[in-house]
C-alpha positions, 0 to 999 in steps of 0.5 A: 533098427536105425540108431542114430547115436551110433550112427553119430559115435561112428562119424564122428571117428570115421574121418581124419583123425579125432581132435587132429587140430587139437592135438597137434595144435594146427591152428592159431588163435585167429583160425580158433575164433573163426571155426566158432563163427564157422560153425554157427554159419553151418545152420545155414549151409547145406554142403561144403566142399573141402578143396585144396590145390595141387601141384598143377594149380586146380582145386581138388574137393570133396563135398560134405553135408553140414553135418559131416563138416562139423566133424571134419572142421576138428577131425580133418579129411582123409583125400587120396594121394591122386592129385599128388600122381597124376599129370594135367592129362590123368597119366601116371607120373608118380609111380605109386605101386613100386618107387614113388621116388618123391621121398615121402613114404605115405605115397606108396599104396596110395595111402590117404593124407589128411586135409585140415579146413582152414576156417579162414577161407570157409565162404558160402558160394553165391548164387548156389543152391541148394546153399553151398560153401567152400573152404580150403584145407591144408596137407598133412600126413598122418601123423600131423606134420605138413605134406611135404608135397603141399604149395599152399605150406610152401607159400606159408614157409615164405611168408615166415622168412618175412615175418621173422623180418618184419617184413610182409609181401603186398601181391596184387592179382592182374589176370587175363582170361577168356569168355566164350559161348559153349555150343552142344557136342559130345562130353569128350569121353571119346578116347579120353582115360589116363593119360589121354583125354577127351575132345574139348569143348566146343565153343565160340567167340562171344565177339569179333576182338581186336578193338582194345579196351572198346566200349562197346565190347564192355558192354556187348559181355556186360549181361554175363559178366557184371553179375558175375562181378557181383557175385565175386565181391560177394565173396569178399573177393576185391576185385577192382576193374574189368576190361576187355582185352584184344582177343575175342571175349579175352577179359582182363580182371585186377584186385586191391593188392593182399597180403601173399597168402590172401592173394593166392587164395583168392586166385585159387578160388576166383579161377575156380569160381569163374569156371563154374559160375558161367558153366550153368549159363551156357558159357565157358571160361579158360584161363588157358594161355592161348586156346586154338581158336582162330584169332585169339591172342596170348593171356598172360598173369601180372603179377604185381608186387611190393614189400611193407615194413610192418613196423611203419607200413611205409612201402620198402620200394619207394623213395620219398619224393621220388618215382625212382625204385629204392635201393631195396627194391632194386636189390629185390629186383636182382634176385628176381633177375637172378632166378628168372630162368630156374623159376620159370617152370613156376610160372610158366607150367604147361606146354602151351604157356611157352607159345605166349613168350615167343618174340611174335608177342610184343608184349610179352616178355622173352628176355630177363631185364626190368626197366621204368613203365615199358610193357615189352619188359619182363619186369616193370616198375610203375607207380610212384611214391608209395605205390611204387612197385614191381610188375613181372610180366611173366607169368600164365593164368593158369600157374600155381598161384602159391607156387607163382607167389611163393618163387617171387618172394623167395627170389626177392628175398635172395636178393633183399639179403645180398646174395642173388646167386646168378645162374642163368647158365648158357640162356643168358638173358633169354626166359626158357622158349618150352616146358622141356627147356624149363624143366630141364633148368629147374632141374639144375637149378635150386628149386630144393631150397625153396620146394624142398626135396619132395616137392622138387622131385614130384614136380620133375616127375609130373611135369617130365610125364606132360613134356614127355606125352606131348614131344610123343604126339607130336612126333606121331602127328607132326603138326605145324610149327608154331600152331596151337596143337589139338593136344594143347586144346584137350590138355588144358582148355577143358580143365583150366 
């Protein structure tokens, strides 16, 4: 016969580790009173999906009934080690069976991790039904301290070199990305396994493109994309303008400047979001930097950014009366400088984000420089007074956000303290033009000091397996220079 109290006894011990938040004292006062509102809140909520993000930037989840949440809220969630393993096209990267090489023990088996809800983020999802949340978690390993391969603690450890300063980074999110029609075809299960995936989806433009920031054009995706806008301030999200940009359907979102962490979170989840959102009306959205379809032009992701005295709250950039950048602010506008090479990898991830910085692009950036209001610059200052801030024109949207982030402020923070290390080597001025070139200057440079060993290790390892994957196919198939590859298009349009 069914016992319930048994049953209950047994979930309540089957995940994570009992009273793992208690115990080790994961959570701050803030996160305590927010699992109480949680925890009320799940009376109305049927499933919650626990995600977190992985080294590639994509939320990995399980999804849980209400019930089994409340357990894991305290308990934890046990989550195989596949996202930390496999590269953005499922190959193994990280030898689990033999010799991880990435420093942390835990890898070796595949044994689990733990992921911790973090009660902040938990956000019932629009529009969903049967009623849905989601929340992120933070990595840890068994015995309770944070994941060594976690971005989400790198971004955190940052933030605390700040703080310790009484400093707090502002980030403000302008990203671009595409809408397109799905059209039926086969799922991409065809040749698709580890280390080869699928055919991507087929789609088409939802207009012709090439009329910038045109009316008509706003109007023409308005049906689907204003309910969507509307549903992603639902969630709390602040989103401050649409427009649409020159490719066919390519939009461009901006939100009110965060707090870091808020910021990548936010990306994290609107990226997520979007995609899913749009899927279940026929549509289909890539934050991919630029799909093989004819006439579509490279998006790109501004990060803007900025410092706050939080003793004052008066902007550590700006100069009063004045549109001119601080000595401060230029002083962390050397360190970004000084970086820009060793972190592009950060920004600039995947193989066909490195098609966007080819001088072919006006706009987007190939050399390491900064200057006033010019677009054609790596680094922008604009603004004015107290909203004086810096733009990097670098990045692509389907980055890491936390690791994006986290890069950014490190090298700021390098240089708000005098000592921006310059080691550009044999590039120059001149941003890596490939995932190899990147990968190969990450290697180099110092990339420990703010990922830390294991993560720096883990990231080569992932990063060598994709670059390594796609020189393969393109020796075999030799495709056109300078062309989007069919590769590319399986690789990432699909996932991002």
């Amino acid at each position: 016969m069914y016992s319930r109290s048994w049953s209950r006894l047994y979930s309540e011990s089957s995940v994570g580790r009992p009273a793992f938040v208690t115990e080790l004292g994961l959570w701050d006062d803030r996160q305590i009173e927010a699992a109480e509102a949680v925890e009320r809140a799940l009376d109305d909520i049927d499933f919650v999906r626990v995600a977190f993000c992985d080294p590639h930037g994509l939320a990995r989840s399980k999804t849980l009934t209400s019930a089994a949440f409340r357990t894991v809220l305290r308990n934890g969630m046990d989550f195989s080690p596949g996202p930390f393993i496999f590269d953005t096209g499922h190959a193994v990267a990280v030898d689990f069976l033999n010799s991880p090489g990435v420093g942390v023990d835990e890898i070796l088996g595949a044994g689990d991790f733990v992921v911790v809800p973090d009660p902040l983020t938990f956000q019932p999802l629009p529009g969903s039904e049967p009623r849905t949340a989601w929340v992120l978690g933070d990595e840890y390993l068994r015995d309770g301290t944070p994941h060594p391969l976690s971005t989400r603690n790198v971004l955190r450890q940052v933030c605390a070199r700040y703080a310790a300063r009484e400093l707090a980074p502002v980030i403000g999110l302008e990203v671009e990305w595409y809408l397109t029609r799905r059209l039926d075809g086969p799922p991409g299960n065809v040749g698709n396994g580890f280390g080869t995936q699928g055919a991507a989806p087929r789609v088409e433009p939802v207009n012709a493109g090439y009329q910038f920031n045109l009316d008509s054009y706003t109007e023409a995706v308005a049906p689907v994309v204003y309910p969507l806008a509307m549903r992603v301030q639902e969630m709390g999200l602040p989103l401050r303008s649409l427009e649409h940009e020159s490719g066919p359907g390519q939009l461009e979102t901006t939100f009110d400047p965060m707090l870091a962490m808020d910021a990548a979170d936010a990306m994290l989840l609107f990226r997520t979001f979007v995609k899913q959102d749009l899927a279940r009306q026929g549509f289909h959205a890539s934050f991919m930097s630029l799909p093989r379809i004819d006439g579509f032009d490279p998006s790109g992701w501004h990060l803007h950014q900025s410092v706050m005295d939080t003793r004052t709250g008066r902007n550590l950039f700006a100069v009063a009366g004045s549109d001119e950048m601080s000595p401060d602010g230029k002083a962390y506008i050397e360190g970004l400088l000084a970086r820009a090479r060793d972190f592009c990898l950060l920004s600039v991830p995947t193989v066909n984000g490195y098609r966007r910085l080819d001088p072919a692009f006006t706009l987007a950036p190939t050399r390491i420089g900064w200057t006033y209001e010019d677009r054609t610059a790596m680094l922008r200052v604009l603004g004015g007074g107290s909203s004086t801030h810096i733009e990097n024109r670098v990045g692509e949207p389907c980055a890491n956000p936390y690791l994006l982030i986290a890069a950014q402020l490190f090298a700021g923070l390098d240089g708000l303290s005098g000592s921006p290390r310059d080691e550009r080597g044999s590039g120059g001025d001149t941003l890596p033009q490939s995932l190899r070139e990147s990968l190969t200057v990450f290697r180099a440079g110092r990339a420990t000091e703010l990922l830390g060993a294991p993560l720096a290790a883990c990231l080569a390892k992932l990063k060598e397996s994709e670059a390594t994957r796609f020189e393969a196919w393109q020796a075999a198939e030799a495709p056109p220079a300078g062309v989007v590859t069919e590769w590319e298009q399986r690789e990432y349009f699909e996932n991002y």
